[in-house]
TIDREN-358297 format. One record per residue (C-alpha): residue number from 0; x, y, z; residue in one letter; chain. Coordinates in nm, 4 decimals. Layout:
residues N
+-----+----------+----------+----------+--------+--------+
| num |       c1 |       c2 |       c3 | residu | chaine |
+-----+----------+----------+----------+--------+--------+
| NUM |        X |        Y |        Z |      A |      A |
...
+-----+----------+----------+----------+--------+--------+
***
This chain:
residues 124
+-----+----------+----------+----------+--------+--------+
| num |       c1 |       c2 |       c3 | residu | chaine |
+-----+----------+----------+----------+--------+--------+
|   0 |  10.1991 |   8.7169 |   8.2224 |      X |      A |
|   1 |  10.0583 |   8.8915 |   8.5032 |      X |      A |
|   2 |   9.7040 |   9.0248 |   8.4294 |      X |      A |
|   3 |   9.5836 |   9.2831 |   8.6988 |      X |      A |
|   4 |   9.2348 |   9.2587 |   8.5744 |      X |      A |
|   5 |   9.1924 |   8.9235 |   8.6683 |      X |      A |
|   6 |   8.8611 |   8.8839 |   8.8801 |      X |      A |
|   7 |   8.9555 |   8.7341 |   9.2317 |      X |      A |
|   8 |   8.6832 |   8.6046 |   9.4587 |      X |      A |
|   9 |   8.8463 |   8.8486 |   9.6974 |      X |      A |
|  10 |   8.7059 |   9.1511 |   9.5122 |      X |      A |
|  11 |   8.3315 |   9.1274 |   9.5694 |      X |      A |
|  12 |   8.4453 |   9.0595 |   9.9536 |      X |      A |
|  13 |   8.6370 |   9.3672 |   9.9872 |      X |      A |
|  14 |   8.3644 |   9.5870 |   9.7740 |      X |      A |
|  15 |   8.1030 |   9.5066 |  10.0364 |      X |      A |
|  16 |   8.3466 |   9.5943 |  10.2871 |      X |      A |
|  17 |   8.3391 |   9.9479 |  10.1564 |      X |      A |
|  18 |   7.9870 |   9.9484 |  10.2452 |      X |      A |
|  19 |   8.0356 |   9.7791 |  10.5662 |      X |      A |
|  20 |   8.3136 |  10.0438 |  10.6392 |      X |      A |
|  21 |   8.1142 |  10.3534 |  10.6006 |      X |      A |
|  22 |   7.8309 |  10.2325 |  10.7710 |      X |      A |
|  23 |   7.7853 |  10.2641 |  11.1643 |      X |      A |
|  24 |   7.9584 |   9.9932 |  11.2344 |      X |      A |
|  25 |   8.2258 |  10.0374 |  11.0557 |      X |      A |
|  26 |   8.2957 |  10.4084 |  11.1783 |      X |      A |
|  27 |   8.3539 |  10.2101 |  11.5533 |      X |      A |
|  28 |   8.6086 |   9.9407 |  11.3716 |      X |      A |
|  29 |   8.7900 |  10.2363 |  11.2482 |      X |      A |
|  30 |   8.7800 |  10.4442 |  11.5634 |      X |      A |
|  31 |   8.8873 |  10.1189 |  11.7704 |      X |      A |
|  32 |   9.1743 |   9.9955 |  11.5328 |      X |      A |
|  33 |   9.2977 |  10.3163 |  11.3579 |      X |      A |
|  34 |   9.5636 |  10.1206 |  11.1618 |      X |      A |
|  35 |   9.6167 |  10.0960 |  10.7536 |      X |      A |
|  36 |   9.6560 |   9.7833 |  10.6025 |      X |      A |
|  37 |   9.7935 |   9.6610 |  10.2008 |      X |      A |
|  38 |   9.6312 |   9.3401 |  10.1388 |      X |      A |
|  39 |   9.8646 |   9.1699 |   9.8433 |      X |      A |
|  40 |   9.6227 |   8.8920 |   9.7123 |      X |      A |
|  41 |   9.7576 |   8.6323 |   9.4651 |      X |      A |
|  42 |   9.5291 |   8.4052 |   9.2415 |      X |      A |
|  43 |   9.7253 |   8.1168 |   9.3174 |      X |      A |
|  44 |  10.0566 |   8.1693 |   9.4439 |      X |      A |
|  45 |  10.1604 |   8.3923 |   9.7172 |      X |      A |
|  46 |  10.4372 |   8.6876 |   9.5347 |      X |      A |
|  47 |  10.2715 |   8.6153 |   9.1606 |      X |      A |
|  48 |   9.9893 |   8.8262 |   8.9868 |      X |      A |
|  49 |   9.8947 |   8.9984 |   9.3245 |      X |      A |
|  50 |   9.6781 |   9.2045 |   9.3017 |      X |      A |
|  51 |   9.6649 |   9.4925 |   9.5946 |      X |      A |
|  52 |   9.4100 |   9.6609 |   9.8042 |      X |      A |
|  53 |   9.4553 |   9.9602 |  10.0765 |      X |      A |
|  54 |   9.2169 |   9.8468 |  10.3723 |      X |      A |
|  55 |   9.2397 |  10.2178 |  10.6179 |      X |      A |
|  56 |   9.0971 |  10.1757 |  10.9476 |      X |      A |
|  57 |   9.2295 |  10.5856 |  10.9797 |      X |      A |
|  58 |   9.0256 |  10.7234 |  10.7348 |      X |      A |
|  59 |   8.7869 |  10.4456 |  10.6820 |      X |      A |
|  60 |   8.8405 |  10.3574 |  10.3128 |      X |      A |
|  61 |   8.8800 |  10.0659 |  10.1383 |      X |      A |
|  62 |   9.0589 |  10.0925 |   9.8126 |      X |      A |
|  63 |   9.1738 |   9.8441 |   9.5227 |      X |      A |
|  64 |   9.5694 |   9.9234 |   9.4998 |      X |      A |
|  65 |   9.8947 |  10.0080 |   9.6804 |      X |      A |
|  66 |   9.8987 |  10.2097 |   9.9841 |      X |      A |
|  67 |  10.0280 |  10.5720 |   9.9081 |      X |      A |
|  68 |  10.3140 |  10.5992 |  10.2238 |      X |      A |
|  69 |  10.3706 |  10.3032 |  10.4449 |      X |      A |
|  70 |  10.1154 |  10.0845 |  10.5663 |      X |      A |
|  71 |  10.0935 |   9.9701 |  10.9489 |      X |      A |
|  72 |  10.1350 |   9.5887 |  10.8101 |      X |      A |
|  73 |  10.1036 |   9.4574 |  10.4895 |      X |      A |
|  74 |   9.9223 |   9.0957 |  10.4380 |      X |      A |
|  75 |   9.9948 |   8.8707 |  10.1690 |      X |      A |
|  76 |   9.7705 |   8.5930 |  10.1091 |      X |      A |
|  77 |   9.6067 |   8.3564 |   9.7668 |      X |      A |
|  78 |   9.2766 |   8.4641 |   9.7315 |      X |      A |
|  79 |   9.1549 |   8.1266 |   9.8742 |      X |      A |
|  80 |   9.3150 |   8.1640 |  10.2368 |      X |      A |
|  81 |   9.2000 |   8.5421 |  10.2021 |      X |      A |
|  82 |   8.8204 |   8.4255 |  10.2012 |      X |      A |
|  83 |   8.8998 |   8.1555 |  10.4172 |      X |      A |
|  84 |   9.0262 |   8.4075 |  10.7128 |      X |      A |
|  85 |   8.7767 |   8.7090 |  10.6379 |      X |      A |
|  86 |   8.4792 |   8.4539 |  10.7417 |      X |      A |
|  87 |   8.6428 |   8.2931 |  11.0026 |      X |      A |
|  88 |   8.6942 |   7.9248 |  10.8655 |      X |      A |
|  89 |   9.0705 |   8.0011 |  10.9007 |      X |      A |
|  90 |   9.2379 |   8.1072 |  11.2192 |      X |      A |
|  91 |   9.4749 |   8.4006 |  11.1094 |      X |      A |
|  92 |   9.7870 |   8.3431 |  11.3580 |      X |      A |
|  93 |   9.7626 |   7.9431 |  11.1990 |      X |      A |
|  94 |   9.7816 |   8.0773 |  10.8671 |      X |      A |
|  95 |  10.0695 |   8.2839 |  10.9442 |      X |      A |
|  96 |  10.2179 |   7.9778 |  11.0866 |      X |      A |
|  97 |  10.1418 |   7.7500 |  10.7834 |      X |      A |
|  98 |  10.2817 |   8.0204 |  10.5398 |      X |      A |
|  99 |   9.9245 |   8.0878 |  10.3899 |      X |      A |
| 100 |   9.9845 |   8.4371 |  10.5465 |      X |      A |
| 101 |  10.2855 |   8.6497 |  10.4794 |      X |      A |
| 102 |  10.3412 |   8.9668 |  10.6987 |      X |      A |
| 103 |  10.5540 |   9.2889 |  10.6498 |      X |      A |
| 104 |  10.5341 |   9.5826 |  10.9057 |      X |      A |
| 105 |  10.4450 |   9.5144 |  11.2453 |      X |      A |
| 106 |  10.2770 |   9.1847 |  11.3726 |      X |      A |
| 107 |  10.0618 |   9.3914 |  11.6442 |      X |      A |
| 108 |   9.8638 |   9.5285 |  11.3284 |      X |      A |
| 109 |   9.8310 |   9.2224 |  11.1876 |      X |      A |
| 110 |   9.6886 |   9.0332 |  11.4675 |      X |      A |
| 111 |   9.4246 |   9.3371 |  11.4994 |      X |      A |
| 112 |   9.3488 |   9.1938 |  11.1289 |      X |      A |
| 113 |   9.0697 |   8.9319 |  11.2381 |      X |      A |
| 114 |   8.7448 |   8.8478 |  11.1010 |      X |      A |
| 115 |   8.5509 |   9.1283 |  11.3141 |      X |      A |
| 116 |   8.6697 |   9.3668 |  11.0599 |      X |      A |
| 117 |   8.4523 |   9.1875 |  10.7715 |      X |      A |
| 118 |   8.0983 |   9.2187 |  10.7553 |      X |      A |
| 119 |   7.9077 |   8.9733 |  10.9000 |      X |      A |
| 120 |   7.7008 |   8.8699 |  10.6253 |      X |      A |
| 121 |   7.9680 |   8.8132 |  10.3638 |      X |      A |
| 122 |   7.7805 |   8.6778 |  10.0643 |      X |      A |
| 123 |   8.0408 |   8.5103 |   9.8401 |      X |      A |
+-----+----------+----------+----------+--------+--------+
***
């Protein structure tokens, strides 16, 4: 049942942060964080239809699928609670707490995972 081509509101988010990445900016995330990140995003359901994205603050690229090797941390999340913590209406480390944020890898990358990575004007 699972259809990878589903559109997630996730996916115009993570397309502008291609942008955001390459720009200025986004050169001094990468140099300050350095870290690569698989973002597993589920329609509804954390672990079902996930669909996932690369996000590397090493190279500065952000990439729809699986990370090629082994990513720093990997972040599971619906695509809801995704949105809700790239524009800062959701506190990441209470997600995590709550369950709306799985983590594999190491938990220092994934608290470096905060808003500040986003662009600022995220139109969704």
């Amino acid at each position: 049942m699972g259809d990878s081509n589903q559109q997630l509101k996730s996916d115009a988010l993570l397309d502008q942060m291609k942008t955001h990445i390459s720009s200025d900016a986004g050169k001094e995330i990468t140099k300050k964080i350095g870290l690569v990140y698989q973002l597993n995003i589920a329609p509804k359901k954390i672990g079902f239809n996930e669909v996932s994205y690369t996000v590397d603050l090493k190279k500065g690229e952000v990439k729809k699928g699986a990370y090629e090797g082994k990513p720093d941390a990997t972040l599971s999340f619906t695509d809801d609670d995704f949105l809700k913590i790239a524009t800062g209406k959701m506190n990441p480390q209470m997600a995590f707490m709550r369950g709306a944020l799985k983590v594999k890898g190491s938990i220092t990358a994934a608290q470096k995972f905060t808003p500040e990575i986003f662009p600022k004007a995220a139109k969704l």
